[in-house]
Residue frames relative to the residue before (quaternion, step in Angstrom):
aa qw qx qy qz dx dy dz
X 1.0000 0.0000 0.0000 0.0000 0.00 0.00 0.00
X 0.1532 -0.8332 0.5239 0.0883 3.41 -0.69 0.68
X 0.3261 -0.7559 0.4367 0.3626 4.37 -0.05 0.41
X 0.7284 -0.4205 0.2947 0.4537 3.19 -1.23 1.12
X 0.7941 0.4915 -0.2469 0.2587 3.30 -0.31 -1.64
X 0.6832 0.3556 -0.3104 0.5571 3.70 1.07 -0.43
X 0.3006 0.5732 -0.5135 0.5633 3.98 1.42 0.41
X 0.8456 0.4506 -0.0581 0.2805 3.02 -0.15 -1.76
X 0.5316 0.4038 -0.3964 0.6303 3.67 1.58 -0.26
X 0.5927 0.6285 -0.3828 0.3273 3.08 0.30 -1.18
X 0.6320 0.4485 -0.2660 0.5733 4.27 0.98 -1.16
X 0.5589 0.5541 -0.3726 0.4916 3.60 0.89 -1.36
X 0.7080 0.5382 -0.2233 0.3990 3.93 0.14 -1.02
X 0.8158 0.2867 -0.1234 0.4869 3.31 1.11 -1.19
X 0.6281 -0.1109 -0.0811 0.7659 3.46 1.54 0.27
X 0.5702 -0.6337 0.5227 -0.0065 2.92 -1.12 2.22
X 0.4727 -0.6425 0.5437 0.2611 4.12 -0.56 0.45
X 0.7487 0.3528 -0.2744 0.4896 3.49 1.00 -0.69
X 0.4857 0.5073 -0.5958 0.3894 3.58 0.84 0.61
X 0.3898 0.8042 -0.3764 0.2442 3.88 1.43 -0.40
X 0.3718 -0.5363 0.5594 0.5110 3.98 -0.77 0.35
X 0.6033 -0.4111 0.5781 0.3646 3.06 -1.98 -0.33
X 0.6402 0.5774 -0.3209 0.3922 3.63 0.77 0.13
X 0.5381 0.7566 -0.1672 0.3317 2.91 1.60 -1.09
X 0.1448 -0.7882 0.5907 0.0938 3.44 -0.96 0.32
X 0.1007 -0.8755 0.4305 -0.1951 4.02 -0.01 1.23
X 0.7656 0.3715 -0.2354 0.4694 3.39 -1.19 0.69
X 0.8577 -0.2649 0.3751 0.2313 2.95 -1.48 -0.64
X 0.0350 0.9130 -0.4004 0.0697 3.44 0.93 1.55
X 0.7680 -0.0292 -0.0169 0.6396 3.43 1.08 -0.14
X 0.4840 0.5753 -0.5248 0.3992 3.75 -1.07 1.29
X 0.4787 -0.5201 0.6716 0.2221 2.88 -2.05 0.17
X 0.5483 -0.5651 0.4889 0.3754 3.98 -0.86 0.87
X 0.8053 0.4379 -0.0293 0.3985 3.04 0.35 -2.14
X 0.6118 0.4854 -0.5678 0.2601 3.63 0.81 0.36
X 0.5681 -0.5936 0.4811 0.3057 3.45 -1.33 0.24
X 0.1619 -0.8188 0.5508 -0.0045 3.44 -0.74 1.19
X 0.2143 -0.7990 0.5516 -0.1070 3.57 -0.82 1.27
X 0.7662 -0.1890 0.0972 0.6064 3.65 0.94 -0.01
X 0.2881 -0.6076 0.7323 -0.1077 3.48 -1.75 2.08
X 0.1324 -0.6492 0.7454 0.0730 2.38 -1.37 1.12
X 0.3731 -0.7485 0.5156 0.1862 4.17 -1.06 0.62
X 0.2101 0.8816 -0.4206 -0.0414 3.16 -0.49 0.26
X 0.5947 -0.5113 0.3663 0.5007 3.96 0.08 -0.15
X 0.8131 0.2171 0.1070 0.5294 2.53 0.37 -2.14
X 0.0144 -0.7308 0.6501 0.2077 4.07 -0.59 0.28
X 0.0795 0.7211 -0.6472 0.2342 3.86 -0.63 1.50
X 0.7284 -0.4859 0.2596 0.4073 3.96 -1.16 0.64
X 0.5078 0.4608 -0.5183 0.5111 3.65 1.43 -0.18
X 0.4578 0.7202 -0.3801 0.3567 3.34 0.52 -1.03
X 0.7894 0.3977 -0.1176 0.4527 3.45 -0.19 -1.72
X 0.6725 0.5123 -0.3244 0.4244 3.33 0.62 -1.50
X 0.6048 0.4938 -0.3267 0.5325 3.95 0.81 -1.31
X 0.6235 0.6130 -0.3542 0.3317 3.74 0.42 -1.09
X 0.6954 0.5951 -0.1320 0.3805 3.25 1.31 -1.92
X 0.6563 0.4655 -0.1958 0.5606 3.13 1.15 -1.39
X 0.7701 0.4130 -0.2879 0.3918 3.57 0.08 -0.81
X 0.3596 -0.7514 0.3213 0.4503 3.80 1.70 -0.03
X 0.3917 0.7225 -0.5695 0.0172 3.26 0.46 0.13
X 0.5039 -0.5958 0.5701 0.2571 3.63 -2.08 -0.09
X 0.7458 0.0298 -0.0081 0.6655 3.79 0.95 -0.40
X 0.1777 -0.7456 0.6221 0.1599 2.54 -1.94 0.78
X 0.2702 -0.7553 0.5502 0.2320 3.63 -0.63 0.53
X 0.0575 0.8915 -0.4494 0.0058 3.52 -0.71 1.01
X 0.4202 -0.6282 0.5320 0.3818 4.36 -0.10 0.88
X 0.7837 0.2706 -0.2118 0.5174 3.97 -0.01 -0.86
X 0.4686 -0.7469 0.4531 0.1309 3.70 -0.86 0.82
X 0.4020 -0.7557 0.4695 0.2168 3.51 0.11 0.98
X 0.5835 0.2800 -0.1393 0.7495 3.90 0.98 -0.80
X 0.2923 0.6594 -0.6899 0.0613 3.64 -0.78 0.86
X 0.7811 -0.0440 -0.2318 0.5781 3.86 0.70 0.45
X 0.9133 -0.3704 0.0660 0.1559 3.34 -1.13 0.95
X 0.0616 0.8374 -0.4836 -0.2473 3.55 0.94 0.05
X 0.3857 -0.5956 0.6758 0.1995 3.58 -1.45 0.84
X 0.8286 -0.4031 -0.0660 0.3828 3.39 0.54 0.19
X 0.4862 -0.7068 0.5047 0.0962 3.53 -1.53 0.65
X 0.1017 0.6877 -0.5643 0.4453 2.86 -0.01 2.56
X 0.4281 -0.7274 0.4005 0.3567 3.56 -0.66 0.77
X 0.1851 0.7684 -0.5787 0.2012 4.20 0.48 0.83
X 0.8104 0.0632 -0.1001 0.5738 3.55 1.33 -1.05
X 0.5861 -0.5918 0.3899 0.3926 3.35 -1.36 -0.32
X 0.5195 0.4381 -0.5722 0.4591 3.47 0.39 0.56
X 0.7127 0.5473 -0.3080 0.3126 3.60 0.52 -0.64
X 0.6305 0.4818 -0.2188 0.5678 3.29 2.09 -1.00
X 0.6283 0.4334 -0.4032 0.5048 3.60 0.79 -0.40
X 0.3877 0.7279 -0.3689 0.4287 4.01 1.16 -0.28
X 0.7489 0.4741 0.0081 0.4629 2.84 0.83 -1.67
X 0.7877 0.2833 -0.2459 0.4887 3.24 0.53 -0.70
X 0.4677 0.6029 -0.4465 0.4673 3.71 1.29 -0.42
X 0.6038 0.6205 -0.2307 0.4442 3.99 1.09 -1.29
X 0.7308 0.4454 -0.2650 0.4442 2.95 0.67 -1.71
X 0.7295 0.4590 -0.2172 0.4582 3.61 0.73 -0.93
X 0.4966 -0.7115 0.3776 0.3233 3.56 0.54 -0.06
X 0.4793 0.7615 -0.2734 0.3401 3.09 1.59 -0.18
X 0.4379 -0.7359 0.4626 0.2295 3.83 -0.36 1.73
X 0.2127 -0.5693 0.7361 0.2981 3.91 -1.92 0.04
X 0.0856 0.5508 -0.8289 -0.0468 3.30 -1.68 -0.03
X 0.0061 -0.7040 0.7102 -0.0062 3.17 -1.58 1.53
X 0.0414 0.7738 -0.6316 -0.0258 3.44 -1.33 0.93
X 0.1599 -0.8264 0.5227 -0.1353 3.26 -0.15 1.30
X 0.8725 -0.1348 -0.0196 0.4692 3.53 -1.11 -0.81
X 0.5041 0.5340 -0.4919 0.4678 3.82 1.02 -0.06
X 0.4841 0.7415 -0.2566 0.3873 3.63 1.07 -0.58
X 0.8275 0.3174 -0.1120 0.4494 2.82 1.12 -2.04
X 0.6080 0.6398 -0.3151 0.3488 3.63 1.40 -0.56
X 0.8578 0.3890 -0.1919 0.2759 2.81 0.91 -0.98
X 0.7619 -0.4971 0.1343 0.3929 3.63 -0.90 0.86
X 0.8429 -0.0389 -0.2071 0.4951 3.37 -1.06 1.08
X 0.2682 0.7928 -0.4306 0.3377 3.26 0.99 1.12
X 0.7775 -0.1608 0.1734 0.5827 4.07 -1.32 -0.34
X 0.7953 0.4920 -0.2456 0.2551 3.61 0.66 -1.46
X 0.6063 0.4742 -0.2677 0.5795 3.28 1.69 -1.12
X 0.7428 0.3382 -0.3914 0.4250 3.48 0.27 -0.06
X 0.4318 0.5352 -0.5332 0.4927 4.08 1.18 0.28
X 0.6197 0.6266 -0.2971 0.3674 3.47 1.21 -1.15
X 0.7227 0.5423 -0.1488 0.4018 3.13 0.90 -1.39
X 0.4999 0.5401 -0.4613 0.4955 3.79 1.27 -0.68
X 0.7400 0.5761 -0.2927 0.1869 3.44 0.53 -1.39
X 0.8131 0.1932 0.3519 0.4215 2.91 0.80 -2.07
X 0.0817 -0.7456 0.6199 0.2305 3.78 -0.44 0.76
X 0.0119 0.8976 -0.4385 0.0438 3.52 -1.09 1.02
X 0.2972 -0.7007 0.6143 0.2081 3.72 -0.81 0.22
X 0.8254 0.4523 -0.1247 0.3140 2.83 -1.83 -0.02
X 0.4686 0.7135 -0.3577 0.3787 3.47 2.11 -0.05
X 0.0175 0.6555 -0.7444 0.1262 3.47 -1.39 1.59
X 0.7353 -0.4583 0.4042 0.2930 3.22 -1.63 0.71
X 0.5449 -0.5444 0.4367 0.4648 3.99 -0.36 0.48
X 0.8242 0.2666 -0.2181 0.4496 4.00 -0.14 -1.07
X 0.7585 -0.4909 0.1931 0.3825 3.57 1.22 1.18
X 0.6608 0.4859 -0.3183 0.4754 4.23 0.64 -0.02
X 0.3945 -0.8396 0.3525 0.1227 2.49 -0.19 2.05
X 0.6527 0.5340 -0.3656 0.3938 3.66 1.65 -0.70
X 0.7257 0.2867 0.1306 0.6116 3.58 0.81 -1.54
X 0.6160 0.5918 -0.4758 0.2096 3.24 -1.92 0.00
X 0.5476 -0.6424 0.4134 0.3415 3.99 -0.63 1.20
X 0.8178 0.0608 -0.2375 0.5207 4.07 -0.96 1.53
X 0.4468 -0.6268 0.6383 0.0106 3.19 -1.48 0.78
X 0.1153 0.7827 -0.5987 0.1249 3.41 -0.72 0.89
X 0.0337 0.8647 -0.4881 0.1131 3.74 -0.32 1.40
X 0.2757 -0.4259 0.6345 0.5832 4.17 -1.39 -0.28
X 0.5418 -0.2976 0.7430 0.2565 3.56 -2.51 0.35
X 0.5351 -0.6471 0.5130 0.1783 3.36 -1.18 1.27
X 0.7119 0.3936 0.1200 0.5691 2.85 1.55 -1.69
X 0.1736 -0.7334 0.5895 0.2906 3.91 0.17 0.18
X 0.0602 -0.7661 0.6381 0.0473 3.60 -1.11 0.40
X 0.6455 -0.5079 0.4881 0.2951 3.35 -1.56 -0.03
X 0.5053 -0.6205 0.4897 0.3463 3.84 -0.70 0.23
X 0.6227 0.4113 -0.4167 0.5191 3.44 1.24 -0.34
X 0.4590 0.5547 -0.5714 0.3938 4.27 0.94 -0.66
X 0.7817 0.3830 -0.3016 0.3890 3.36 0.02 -1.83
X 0.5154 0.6213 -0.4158 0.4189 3.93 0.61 -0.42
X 0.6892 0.5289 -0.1165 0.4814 3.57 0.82 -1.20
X 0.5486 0.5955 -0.2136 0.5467 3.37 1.14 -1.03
X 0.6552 0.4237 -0.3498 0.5185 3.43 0.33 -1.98
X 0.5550 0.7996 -0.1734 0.1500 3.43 -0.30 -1.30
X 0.6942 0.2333 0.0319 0.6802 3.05 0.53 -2.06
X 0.5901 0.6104 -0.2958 0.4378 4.08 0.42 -1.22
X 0.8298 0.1532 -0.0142 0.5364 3.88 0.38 -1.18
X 0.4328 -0.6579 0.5796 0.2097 4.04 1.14 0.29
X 0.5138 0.5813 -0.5304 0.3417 2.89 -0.03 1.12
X 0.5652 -0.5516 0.5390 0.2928 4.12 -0.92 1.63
X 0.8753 -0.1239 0.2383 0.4021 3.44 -0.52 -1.15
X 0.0121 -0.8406 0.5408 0.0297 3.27 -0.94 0.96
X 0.4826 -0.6651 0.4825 0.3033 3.64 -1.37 0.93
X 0.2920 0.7814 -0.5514 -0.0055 3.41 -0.72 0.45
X 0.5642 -0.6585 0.4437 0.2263 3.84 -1.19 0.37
X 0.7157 0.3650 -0.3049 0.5114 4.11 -0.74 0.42
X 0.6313 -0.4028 0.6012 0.2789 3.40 -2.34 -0.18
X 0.2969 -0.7965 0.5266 -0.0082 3.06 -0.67 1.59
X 0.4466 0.3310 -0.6024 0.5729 3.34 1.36 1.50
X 0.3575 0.6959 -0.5639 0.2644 3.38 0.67 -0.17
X 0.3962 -0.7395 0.5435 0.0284 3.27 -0.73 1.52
X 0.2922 0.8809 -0.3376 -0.1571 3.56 -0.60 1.32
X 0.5898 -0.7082 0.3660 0.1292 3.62 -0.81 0.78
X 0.7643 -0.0802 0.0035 0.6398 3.91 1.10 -0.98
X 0.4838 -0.6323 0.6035 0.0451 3.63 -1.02 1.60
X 0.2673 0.6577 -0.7039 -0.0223 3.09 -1.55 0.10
X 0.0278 0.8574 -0.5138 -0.0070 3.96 -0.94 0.90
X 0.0013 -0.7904 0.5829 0.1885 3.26 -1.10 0.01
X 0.6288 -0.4865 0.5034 0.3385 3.69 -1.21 1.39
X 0.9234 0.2460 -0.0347 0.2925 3.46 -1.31 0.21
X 0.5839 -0.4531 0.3234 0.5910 3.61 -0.62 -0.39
X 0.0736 0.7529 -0.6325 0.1663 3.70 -0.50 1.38
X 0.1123 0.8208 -0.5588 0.0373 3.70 1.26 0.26
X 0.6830 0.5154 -0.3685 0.3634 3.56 0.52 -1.35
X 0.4539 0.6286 -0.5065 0.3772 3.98 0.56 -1.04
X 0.7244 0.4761 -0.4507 0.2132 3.53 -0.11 -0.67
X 0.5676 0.5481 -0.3688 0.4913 3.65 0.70 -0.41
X 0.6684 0.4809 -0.2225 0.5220 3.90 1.51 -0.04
X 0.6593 0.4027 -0.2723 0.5736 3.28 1.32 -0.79
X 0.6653 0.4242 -0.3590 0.4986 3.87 0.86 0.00
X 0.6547 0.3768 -0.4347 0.4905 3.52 0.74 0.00
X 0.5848 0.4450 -0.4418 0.5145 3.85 1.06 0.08
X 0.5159 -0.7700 0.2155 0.3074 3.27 1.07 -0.23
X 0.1197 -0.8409 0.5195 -0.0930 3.14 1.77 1.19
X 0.1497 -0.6563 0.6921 0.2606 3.31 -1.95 0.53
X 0.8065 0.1970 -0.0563 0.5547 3.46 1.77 -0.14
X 0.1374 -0.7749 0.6115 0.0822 3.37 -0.47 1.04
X 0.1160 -0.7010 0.6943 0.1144 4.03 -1.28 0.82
X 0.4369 0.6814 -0.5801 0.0916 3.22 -1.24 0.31
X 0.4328 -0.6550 0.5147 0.3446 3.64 -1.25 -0.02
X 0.6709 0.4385 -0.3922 0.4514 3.47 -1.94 0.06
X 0.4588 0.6736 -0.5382 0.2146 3.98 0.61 0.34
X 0.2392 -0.7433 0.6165 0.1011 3.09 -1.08 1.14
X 0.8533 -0.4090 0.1728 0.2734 3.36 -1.61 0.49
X 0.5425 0.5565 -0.2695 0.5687 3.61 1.64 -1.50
X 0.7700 0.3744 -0.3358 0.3926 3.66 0.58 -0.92
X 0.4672 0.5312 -0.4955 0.5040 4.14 1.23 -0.52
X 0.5595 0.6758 -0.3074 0.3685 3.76 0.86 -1.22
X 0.6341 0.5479 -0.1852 0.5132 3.62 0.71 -1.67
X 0.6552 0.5259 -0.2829 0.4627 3.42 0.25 -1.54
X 0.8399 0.3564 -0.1313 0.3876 3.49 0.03 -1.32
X 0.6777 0.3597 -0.3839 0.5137 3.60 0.97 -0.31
X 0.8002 0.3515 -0.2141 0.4361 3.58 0.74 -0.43
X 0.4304 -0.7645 0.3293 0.3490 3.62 1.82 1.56
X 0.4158 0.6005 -0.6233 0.2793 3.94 0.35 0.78
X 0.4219 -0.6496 0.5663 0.2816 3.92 -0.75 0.57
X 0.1697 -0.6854 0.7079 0.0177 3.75 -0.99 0.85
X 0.0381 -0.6209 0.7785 0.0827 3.49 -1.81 0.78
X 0.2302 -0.7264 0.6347 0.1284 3.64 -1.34 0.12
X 0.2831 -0.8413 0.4584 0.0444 3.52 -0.69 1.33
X 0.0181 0.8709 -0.3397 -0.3546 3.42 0.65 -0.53
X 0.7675 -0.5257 0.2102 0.3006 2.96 -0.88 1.56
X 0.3997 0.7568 -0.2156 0.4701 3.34 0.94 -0.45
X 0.8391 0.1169 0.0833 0.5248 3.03 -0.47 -1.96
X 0.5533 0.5077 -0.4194 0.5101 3.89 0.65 0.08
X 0.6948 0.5129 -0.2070 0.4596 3.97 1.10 -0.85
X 0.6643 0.5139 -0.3766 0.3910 3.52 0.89 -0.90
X 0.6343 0.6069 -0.3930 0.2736 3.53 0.75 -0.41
X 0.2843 0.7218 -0.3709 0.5105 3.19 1.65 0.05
X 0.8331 0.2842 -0.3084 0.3605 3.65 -0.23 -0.37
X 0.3874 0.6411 -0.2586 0.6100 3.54 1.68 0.00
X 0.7430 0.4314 -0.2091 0.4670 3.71 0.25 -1.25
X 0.7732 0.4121 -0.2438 0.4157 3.21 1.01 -1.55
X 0.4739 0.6866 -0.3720 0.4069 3.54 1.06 -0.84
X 0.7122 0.4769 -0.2542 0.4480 3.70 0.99 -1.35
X 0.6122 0.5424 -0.2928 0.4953 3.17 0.71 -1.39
X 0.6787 0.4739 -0.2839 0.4839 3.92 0.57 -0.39
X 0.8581 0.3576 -0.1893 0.3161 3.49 0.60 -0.88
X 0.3987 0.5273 -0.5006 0.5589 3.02 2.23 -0.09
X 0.5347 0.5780 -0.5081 0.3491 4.05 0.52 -1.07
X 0.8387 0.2289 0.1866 0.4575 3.53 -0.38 -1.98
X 0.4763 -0.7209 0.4924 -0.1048 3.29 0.50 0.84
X 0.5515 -0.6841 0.3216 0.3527 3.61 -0.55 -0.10
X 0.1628 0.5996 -0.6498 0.4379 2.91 0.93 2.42
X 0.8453 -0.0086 -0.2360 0.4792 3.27 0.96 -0.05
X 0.4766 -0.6483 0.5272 0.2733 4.00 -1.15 1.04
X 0.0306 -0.8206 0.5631 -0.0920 3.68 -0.37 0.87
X 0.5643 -0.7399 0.2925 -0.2204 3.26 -0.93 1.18
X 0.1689 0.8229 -0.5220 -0.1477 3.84 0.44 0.23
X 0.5966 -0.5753 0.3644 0.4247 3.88 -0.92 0.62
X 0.0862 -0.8031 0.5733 0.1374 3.83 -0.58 -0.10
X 0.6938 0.4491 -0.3083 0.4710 3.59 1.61 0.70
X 0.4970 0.4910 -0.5376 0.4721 3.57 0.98 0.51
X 0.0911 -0.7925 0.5976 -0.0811 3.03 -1.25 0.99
X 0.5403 -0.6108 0.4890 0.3097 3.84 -1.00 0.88
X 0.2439 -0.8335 0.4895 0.0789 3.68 0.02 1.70
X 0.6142 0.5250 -0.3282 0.4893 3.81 1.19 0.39
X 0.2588 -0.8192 0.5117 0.0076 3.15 -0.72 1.80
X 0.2088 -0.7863 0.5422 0.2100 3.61 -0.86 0.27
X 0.3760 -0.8273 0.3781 0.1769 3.42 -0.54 1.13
């Protein structure tokens, strides 16, 4: 068994709180430092499947990439599901630990490894220029490739049927830039660095728009499948730490809530 609080440095250490947006919501969202923990369960998302799987499977903490508390609650009554899953996480003794965008900024973190499914690369610096930290990734391809290689890649790498994406898939490319998750906005950054390709999820129309008048090639990820790999990464990153002081877990109930018809 190992006590929260050295769990909880231990994340603190490997992605600092102050790499976090100002929006964000990190750390230690619900627990006791000093209790003793014996089995995590990971999970993106922590939601009532979440807990319920947690409950059953006995665990003491969950670790979760999205923040269950991510804006204030005025109060804590079972009307919604953050407020019931509050509750039952309490009721059950059962800790949160959220690492999220400090997660993603920081080096060889969520982002450098979305990067890494894709693309062997050099020359790799955060998108808004820090070469150590900072939210997207923006390298030269070791290797140019075709828009259809890196298409193929995306594809097979993240399981995904069909994917939306922007440009000529002979289009020959040369510098990358991505962001993990719903990074839609990054693109107006990865083209002034001179991106020949920009990945990310959450892309809205103005940005498919951008892409295409200003000849840069665009893939979409969905947010989803770019995110789950978190619980894999983190699971490792724990078991090289703690060893088998602590049994650890990947979730097997978050699920991409978008259907295709």
């Amino acid at each position: 068994m190992v006590k929260l609080n050295k769990i909880a440095n231990f994340l603190e250490n490997i992605a600092p709180s102050c790499l976090a947006e100002d929006y964000d919501n990190v750390g230690l969202l619900i627990g006791d430092n000093d209790k003793s923990i014996s089995k995590i369960l990971v999970a993106l998302d922590a939601d009532e499947a979440v807990v319920n799987e947690a409950k059953n499977k006995k665990c003491d903490l969950v670790i979760s990439h999205h923040p269950l508390i991510f804006k204030p609650l005025k109060k804590v009554v079972t009307d919604d599901s953050v407020s019931r899953t509050v509750i039952d996480l309490i009721k059950n003794d059962i800790s949160l630990i959220s690492i999220h965008t400090n997660f993603d900024s920081v080096k060889s973190g969520l982002c450098d490894l979305f990067l890494d499914k894709i693309a062997d690369t050099k020359e790799r610096t955060a998108i808004e220029g820090d070469e150590e930290n900072g939210l997207g990734r923006i390298a030269q391809l070791t290797n140019p490739a075709k828009l259809s290689d890196i298409l193929e890649t995306v594809r097979r790498e993240y399981k995904i049927d069909a994917l939306r994406y922007v440009g000529n898939p002979q289009t020959v490319i040369n510098k990358i830039a991505v962001c993990n998750g719903g990074g839609a906005d990054f693109i107006y950054s990865a083209a002034a660095q001179g991106a020949d390709i920009y990945i990310s999820g959450d892309i809205k129309y103005h940005h498919a728009r951008f892409a295409y008048e200003n000849g840069i090639s665009l893939i979409e990820i969905p947010h989803y499948n770019a995110e789950i790999i978190f619980c894999d990464y983190i699971k490792e990153i724990l078991k090289k730490e703690f060893g088998d002081e602590l049994d650890i877990c990947t979730t097997d109930q978050n699920i991409d809530v978008w259907n295709i018809f």
